[in-house]
C-alpha positions, 0 to 999 in steps of 0.5 A: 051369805055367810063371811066366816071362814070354813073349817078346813076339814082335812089337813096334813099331820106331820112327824119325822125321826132320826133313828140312831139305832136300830131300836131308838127313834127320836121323833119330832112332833110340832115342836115337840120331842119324844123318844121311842124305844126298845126295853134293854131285853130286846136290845134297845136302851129303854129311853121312851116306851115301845112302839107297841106302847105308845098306840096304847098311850095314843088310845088314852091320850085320844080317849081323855081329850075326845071325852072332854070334848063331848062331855062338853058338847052334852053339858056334862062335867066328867071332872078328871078321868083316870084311864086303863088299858090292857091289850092282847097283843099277838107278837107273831108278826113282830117276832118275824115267825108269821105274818099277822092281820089282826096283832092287836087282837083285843083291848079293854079299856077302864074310863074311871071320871072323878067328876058329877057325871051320872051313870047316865051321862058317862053312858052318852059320853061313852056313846059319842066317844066311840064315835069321834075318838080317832085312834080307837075308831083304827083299832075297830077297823083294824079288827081289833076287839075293843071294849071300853067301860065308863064308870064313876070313881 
């Protein structure tokens, strides 16, 4: 019999807000601090990224640690990544004209390593993030089209 603890395999992830106005939220995470917010043309005071922004930030932040963690596992250096996303979102829900399953309707996603990694070893790396990365594996639920390009600089 084995004494090394086991891994919990759930547990609890936490935030709380206070929301000064109707278009600023100043959330806690952790330790940490950080601002959501509307852009001043729709009546928020621009102190931090929208909403709608910051899930596009979360898929960049989820993509570069999860593929990290797996060029680990593969032996493969990806060296640093640079990351771009571009979304179509359908703003009918969020505008109050009509309800909408599926706002985020498609994101492609451009994963540029500056490490040695082969075209090879980006394809295996690409292959377990889709796997692992949480926030995209929402956005696949959610019926949201999501095609993400490995490459090498």
């Amino acid at each position: 019999m084995s004494n090394t603890p086991k891994m919990k395999t759930t547990v609890t992830l936490r935030a709380s807000a206070s929301c000064p106005s109707h278009s600023r939220a100043d959330i806690s995470v952790r330790d940490l601090a950080m601002v959501i917010d509307e852009p001043v043309e729709r009546g928020g005071g621009n102190a931090g990224p929208t909403p709608t922004d910051t899930v596009l930030a979360a898929l960049a932040g989820c993509t570069n640690v999860i593929g990290h963690k797996c060029a680990a596992k593969l032996g493969v250096d990806i060296g640093h990544l640079d990351i771009d996303i571009a979304c179509d979102f359908d703003r009918r829900g969020v505008t109050l004209s009509e309800a909408v399953a599926v706002p985020f309707v498609a994101l492609r996603q451009t994963v540029t390593a500056h490490g040695p990694a082969s075209e090879e070893e980006l394809a295996a790396v690409a292959q377990d993030v889709e796997l692992y990365c949480p926030v995209s594996q929402l956005f696949v639920a959610a019926g949201t089209k999501v095609i993400t390009e490995w490459k090498k600089a």
